[in-house]
TORROTOR-528983 format. One record per residue (C-alpha): residue number from 0; z, y, x. Coordinates in steps of 0.001 Angstrom, whole numbers, plus 500000, padded with zeros to 6 digits. Example, Ala and Ser with C-alpha at 12.3 -4.5 7.8 and 13.67 -1.06 7.14 Angstrom:
residues 2
pos,w,v,u
0,507800,495500,512300 $
1,507140,498940,513670 $
***
This chain:
residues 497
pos,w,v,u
0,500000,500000,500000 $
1,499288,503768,501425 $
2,500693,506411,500204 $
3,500533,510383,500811 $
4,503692,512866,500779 $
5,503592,516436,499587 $
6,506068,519072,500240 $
7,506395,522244,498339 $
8,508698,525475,499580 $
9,509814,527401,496139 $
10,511754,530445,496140 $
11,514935,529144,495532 $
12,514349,525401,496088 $
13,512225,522687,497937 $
14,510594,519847,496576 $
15,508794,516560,498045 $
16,507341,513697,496702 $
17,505671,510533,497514 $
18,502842,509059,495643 $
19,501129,505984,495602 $
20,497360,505251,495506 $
21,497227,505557,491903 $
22,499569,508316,491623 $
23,502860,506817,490974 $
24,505611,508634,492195 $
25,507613,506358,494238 $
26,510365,508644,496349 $
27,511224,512331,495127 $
28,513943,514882,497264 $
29,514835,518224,496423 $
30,516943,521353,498783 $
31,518353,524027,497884 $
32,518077,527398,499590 $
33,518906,530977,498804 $
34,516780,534138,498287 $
35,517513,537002,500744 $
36,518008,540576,499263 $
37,519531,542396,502747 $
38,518828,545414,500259 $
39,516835,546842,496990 $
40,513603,546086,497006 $
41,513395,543543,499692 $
42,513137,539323,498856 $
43,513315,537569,502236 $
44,513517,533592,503590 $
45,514443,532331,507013 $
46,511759,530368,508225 $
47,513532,527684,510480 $
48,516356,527439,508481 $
49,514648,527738,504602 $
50,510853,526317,505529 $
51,511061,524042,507914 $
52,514433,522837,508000 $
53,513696,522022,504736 $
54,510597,520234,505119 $
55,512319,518046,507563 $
56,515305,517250,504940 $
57,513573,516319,502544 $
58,510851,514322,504324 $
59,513647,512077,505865 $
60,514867,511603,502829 $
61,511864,510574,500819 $
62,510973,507646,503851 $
63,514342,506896,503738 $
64,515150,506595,499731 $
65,511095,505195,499070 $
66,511362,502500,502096 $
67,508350,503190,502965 $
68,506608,502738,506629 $
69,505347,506340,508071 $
70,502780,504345,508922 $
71,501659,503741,505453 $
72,501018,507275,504950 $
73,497878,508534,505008 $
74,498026,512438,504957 $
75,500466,515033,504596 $
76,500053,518046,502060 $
77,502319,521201,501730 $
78,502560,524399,499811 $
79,505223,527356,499676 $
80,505985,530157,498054 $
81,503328,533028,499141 $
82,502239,535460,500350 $
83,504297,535996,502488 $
84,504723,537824,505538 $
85,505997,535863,508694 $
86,505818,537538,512701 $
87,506139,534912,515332 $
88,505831,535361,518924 $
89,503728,533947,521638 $
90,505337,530246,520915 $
91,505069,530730,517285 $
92,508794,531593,517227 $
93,509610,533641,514045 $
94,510882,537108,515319 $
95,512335,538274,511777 $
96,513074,537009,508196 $
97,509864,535748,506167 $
98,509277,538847,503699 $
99,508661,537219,500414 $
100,505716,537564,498125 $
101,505320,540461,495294 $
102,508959,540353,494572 $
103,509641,542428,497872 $
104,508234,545782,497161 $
105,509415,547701,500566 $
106,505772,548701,501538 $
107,505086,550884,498826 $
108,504617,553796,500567 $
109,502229,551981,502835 $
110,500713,550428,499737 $
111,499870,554565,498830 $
112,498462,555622,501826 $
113,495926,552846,502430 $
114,494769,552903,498800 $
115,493994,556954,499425 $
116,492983,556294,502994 $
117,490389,553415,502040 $
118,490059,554395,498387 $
119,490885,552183,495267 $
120,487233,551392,494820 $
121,485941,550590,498109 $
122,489118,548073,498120 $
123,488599,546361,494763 $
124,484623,546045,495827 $
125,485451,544390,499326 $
126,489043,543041,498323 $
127,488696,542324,494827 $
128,492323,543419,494347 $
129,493980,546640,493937 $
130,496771,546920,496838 $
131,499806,546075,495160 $
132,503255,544786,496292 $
133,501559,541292,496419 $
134,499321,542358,499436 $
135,500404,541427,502986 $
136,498255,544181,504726 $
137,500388,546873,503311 $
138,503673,544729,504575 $
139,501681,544530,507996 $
140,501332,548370,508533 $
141,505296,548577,507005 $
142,505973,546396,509993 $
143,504467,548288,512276 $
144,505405,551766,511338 $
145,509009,550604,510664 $
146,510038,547680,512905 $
147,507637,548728,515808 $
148,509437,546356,518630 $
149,508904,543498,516741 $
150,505445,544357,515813 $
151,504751,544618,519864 $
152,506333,541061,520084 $
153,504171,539560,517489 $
154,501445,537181,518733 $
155,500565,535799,514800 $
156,501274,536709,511380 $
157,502047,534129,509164 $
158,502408,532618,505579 $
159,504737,530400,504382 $
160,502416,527529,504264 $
161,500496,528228,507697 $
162,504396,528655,509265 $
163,504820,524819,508031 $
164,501223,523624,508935 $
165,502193,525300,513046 $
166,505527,523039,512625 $
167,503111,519747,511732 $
168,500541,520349,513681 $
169,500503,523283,516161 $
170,497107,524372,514795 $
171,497419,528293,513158 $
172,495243,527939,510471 $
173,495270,529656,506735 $
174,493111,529048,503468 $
175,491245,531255,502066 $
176,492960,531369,498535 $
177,495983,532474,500626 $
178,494083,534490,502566 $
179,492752,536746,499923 $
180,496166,538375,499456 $
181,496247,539456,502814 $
182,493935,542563,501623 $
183,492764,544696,502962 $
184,492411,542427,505860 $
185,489983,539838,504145 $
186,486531,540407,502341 $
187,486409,537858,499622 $
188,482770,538582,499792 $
189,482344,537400,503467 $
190,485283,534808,503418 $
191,486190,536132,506234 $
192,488854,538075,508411 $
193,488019,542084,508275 $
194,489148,544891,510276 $
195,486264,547482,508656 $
196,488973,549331,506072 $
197,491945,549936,507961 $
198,491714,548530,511849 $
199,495054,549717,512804 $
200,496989,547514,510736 $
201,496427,544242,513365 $
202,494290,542806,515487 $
203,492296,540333,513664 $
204,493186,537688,516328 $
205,496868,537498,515208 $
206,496017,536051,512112 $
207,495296,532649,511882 $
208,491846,530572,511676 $
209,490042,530050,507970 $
210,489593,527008,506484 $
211,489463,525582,502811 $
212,492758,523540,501501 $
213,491454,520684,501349 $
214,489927,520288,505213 $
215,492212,518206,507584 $
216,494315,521543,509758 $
217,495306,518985,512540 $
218,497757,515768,513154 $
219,501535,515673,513168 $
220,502462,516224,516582 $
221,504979,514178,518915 $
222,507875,517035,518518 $
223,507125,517480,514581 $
224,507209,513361,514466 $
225,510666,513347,516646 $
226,512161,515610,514153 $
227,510625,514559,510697 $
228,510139,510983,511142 $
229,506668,510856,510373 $
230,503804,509211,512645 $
231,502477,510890,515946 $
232,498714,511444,514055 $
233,499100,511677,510547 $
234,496545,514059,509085 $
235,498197,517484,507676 $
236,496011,519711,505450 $
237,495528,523566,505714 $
238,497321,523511,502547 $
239,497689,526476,500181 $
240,500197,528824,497845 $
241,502748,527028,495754 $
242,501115,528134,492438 $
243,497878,526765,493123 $
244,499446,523514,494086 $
245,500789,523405,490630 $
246,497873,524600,488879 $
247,496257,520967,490321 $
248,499160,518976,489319 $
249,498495,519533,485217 $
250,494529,518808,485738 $
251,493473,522578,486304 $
252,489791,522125,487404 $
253,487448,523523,485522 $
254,486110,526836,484556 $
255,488495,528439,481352 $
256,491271,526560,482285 $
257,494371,528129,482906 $
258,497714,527343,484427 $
259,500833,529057,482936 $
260,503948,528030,485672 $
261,507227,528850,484269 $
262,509364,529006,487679 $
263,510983,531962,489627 $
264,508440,533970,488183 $
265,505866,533558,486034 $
266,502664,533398,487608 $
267,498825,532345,486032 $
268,495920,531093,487408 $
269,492839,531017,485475 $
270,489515,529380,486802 $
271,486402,531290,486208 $
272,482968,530595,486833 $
273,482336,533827,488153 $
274,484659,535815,490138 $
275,486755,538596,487473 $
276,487606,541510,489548 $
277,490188,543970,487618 $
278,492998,546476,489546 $
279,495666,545035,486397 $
280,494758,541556,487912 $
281,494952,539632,491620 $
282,491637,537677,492399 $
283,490956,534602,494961 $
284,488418,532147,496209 $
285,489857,528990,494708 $
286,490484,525549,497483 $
287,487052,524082,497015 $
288,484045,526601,497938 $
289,482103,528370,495411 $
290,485108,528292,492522 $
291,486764,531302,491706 $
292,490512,532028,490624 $
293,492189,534935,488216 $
294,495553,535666,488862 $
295,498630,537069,487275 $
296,502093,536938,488053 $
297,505648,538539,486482 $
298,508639,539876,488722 $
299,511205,538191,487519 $
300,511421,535093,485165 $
301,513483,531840,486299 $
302,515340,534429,488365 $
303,516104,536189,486029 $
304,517586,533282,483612 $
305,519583,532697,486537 $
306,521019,536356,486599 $
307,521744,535877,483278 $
308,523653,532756,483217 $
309,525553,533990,486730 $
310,526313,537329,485422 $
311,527279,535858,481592 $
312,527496,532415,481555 $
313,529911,531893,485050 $
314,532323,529951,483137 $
315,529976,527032,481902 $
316,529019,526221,485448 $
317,526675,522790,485618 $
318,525610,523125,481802 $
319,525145,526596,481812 $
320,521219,526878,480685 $
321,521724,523866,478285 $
322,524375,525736,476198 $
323,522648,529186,476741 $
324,519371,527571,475476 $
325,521165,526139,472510 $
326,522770,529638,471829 $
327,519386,531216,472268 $
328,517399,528581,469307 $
329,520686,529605,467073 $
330,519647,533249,467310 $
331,516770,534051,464816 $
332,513235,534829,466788 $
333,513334,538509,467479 $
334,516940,538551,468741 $
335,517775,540087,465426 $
336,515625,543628,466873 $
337,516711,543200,470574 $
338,514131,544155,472925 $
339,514229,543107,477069 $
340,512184,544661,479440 $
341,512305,541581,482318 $
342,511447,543953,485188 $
343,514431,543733,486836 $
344,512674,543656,490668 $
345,509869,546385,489072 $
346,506751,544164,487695 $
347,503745,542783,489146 $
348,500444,542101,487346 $
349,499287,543718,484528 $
350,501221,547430,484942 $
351,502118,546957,489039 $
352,505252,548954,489053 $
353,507753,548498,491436 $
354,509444,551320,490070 $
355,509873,549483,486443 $
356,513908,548961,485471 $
357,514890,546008,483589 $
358,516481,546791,480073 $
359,518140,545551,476725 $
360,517293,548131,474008 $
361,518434,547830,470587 $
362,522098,546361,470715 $
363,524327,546487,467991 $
364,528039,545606,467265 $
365,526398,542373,466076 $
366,524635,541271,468730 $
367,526018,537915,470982 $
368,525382,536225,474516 $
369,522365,533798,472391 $
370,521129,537149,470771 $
371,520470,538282,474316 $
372,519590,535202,476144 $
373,516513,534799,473350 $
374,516137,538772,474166 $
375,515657,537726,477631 $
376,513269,534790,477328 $
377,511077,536197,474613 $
378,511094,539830,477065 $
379,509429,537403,479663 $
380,506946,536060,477024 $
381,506339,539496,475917 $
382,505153,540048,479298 $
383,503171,536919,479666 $
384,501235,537864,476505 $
385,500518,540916,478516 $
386,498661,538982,480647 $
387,497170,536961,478065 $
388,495849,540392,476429 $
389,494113,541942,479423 $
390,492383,538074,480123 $
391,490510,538504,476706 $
392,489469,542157,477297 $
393,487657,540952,480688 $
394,486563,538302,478818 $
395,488425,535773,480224 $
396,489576,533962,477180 $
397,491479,530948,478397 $
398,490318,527626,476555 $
399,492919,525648,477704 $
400,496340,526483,478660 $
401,498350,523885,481089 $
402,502067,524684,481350 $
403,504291,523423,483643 $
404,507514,523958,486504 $
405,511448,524125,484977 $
406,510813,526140,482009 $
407,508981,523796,480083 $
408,512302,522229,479238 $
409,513237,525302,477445 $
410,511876,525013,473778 $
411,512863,528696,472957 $
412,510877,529917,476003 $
413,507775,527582,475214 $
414,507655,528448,471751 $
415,507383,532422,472123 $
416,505617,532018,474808 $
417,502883,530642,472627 $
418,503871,532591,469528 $
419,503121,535901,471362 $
420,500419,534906,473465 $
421,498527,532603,470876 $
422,497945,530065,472538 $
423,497873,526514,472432 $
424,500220,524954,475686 $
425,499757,521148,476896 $
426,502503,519610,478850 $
427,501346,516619,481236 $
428,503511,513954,481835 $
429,504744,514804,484864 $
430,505814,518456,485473 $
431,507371,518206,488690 $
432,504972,521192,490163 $
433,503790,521933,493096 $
434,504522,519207,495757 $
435,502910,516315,493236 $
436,499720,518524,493454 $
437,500130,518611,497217 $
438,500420,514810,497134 $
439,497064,514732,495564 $
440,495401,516815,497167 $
441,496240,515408,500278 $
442,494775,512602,498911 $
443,491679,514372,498368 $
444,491130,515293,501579 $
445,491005,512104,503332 $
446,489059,511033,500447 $
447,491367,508684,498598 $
448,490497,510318,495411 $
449,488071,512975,493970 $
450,488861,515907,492494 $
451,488883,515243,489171 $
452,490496,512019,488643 $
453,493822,514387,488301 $
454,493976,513432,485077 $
455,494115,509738,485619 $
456,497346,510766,487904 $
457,499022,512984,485364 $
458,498048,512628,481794 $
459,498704,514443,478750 $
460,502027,514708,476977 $
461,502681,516904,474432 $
462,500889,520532,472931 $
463,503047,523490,471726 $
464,501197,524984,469008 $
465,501343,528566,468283 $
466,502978,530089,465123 $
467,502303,533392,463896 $
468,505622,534958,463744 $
469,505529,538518,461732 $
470,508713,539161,463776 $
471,506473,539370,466343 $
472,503398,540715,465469 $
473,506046,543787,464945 $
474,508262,544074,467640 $
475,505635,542984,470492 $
476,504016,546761,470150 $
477,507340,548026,470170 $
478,508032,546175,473591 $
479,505060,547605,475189 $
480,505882,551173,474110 $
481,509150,550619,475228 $
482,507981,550600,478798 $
483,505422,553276,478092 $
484,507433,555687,476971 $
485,511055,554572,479517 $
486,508731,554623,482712 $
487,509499,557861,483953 $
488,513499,557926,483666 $
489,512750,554633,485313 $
490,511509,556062,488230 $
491,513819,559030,487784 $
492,516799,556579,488550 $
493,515754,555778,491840 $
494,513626,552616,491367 $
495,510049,554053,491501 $
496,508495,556005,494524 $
***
């Protein structure tokens, strides 16, 4: 029997499986690590400590649980949170924190000046993306201006992902769907590296080589064997972004289809047949060549569930989100007029505001913990139907939906979701995420499977139908005008720019 292992770093937890030929999961190990917030604004990792030393945990534990020779496996897959931004010296030695993804908005001053230096048009035309705080140029340049010594120190700039893939294999090598946030550093109309917009932000040979996920980045090396237990030789893939390692797990493959992953935050990929380039959206090259990718993703979702329950819910401890979900069904839909605005680290994709406050609006004598936990999820699925409004005015309608990560378990959260958005959701039988779509796609690449027989792997389960709630179809204006007409004592309070 052969067998490949995937590995996926989240934001506040790593996951690894290992699959079988036919797509069995036969070992699964999970570790938990914190996010970083040294101050307002900022979401960082440690790389040894968070990315690799978790790699290595839980890859010794899946060979040691599953029994299985190292042998036996046949490639190695991984994904991570991203983009990120990771400086490492001339040995590849991280020389500061890994600065997160969209979540940390510190560069948006540098996120200002490029967009006036370059202009917003000449980026979306050679980017296609606005510069927003999910760009890693921007974080680049903050580098540079801010933390100059460490900028002169820094031989390669990193993802998450690429950081791991270095570990494996000692090879520096990125793919392009991970590349394409590193605007304006990368022409999506080239596929390639660019220094033609802005050549002071780095050196184009500090970033690492292009390749598609699927292509074979090198072999596991003698030191990365010595401390993960895997085989001197064992393929490693380039590898790619946690989200689009999901989006393959639930059978995303074809033009229409769209993944909706309820995790940290809520992020959407929709495959198009033709690439849809819009400033309120992120756009990609997808793993395999000629497919293209829409993105979307909120600020805070899972994370923010988890304020909640720390900040409200201390005293139920294990249970917590069990007995806040039950609280939240008990509460009628609507929250009985409660409004949330979920941008409690500012907001990504559709309204890009870093400067966005979270908020509760409408509380009365009679509201309860469940009245605002509901507030809370449906605030998130307000903002996902956000998303879901500005696909259909690019014309981008969605004809399938494929839902998965932690939130799927919640069946207030699923159902608004849908409600508000209108939208069908299927739910495959597995939903484990990200490091079961590594699994197969490593597969892929040495050629133990084709593309499409994902849905042989991971089948069908259920479909949460949408109902149309008048509740809803009321209050959901009054959300977005909420934001509207809050944004600038918002940014008067400190959290804009």
């Amino acid at each position: 029997m052969s067998y490949t292992l995937g590995v996926d770093i989240g934001t506040f937890e790593t996951k690894g499986v290992l699959v079988d030929g036919t797509g069995v999961i036969v070992a699964q190990a999970t570790r938990s690590h914190k996010m970083l917030v040294p101050q307002s604004g900022w979401a960082e990792h440690r790389a040894e400590e968070d990315w690799w030393g978790d790699f290595v945990h839980v890859t010794k534990a899946l060979l040691r649980d599953a029994q299985v020779k190292s042998e036996d496996i046949l490639a190695v897959a991984c994904s991570a949170i991203g983009p990120c931004m990771l400086p490492v010296d001339a040995q590849g030695v991280p020389l500061m924190n890994g600065v997160l993804y969209g979540v940390d908005t510190r560069a948006a001053v540098q996120i200002a000046a490029l967009t006036e230096s370059i202009g917003a048009d000449v980026i979306m035309d050679r980017c296609g993306n606005a510069l927003t705080s999910q760009s890693v140029g921007p974080k680049i340049l903050w580098l540079k201006q801010q933390r100059p010594e460490i900028y002169a120190q820094t031989a390669m700039v990193l993802s998450a992902t690429p950081y791991l893939t270095w570990k494996l294999t000692g090879e520096y090598v990125i793919d392009h769907y991970t590349a394409a946030n590193f605007s304006p550093l990368y022409d999506v109309n080239r596929l390639a590296w660019t220094d033609e917009m802005a050549g002071g932000i780095l050196p184009l040979n500090r970033l690492p080589r292009l390749a598609w996920s699927t292509e074979i980045a090198g072999h596991v090396t003698a030191q990365a064997a010595a401390e993960t237990g895997l085989s001197v030789g064992t393929p490693v893939t380039v590898g790619t972004i946690d989200a689009a390692a999901e989006a393959v797990s639930v059978g995303v493959r074809d033009a229409g289809e769209m993944m909706m992953m309820y995790g940290s935050t809520i992020f959407i990929i929709q495959l198009t047949a033709l690439p849809v380039r819009d400033a309120r959206m992120w756009y990609a090259p997808w793993l395999y060549p000629g497919q293209h990718a829409s993105m979307a993703g909120l600020a805070t979702s899972g994370t923010l569930t988890h304020w909640f329950r720390d900040q409200f819910a201390r005293e139920l401890r294990d249970g917590a989100f069990g007995i806040l979900a039950a609280e939240a069904a008990a509460s009628p839909k609507g929250a009985k007029g409660l409004l949330c605005l979920p941008y409690f680290s500012g907001e990504r994709t559709p309204i890009h505001d870093p400067g966005a406050v979270g908020a509760f609006f409408g509380l009365n004598l009679t509201h309860d913990r469940g009245d605002m936990f509901r507030a809370v999820l449906e605030g998130i699925a307000a903002g996902t139907a956000h998303v879901m409004e500005v696909c259909r005015a690019l014309g981008a309608e969605p004809v399938r939906v494929l839902a998965v990560g932690g939130g799927t378990k919640n069946a207030v959260w699923m159902q608004a979701t849908s409600d508000l958005g209108g939208v069908p959701q299927i739910v495959a039988e597995k939903t484990i995420g990200a490091s079961y779509g590594d699994a197969f796609l490593a597969a892929v690449a040495v050629g133990a499977v084709l593309p499409d027989e994902i849905s042989e792997w991971n089948p069908v389960a259920r479909v949460v139908q949408p109902v149309a709630e008048p509740v809803y179809a009321r209050q959901y204006p009054l959300w977005k005008r909420l934001y509207s007409q809050t944004r600038d004592i918002a940014h008067g309070l400190g959290g804009g720019v």
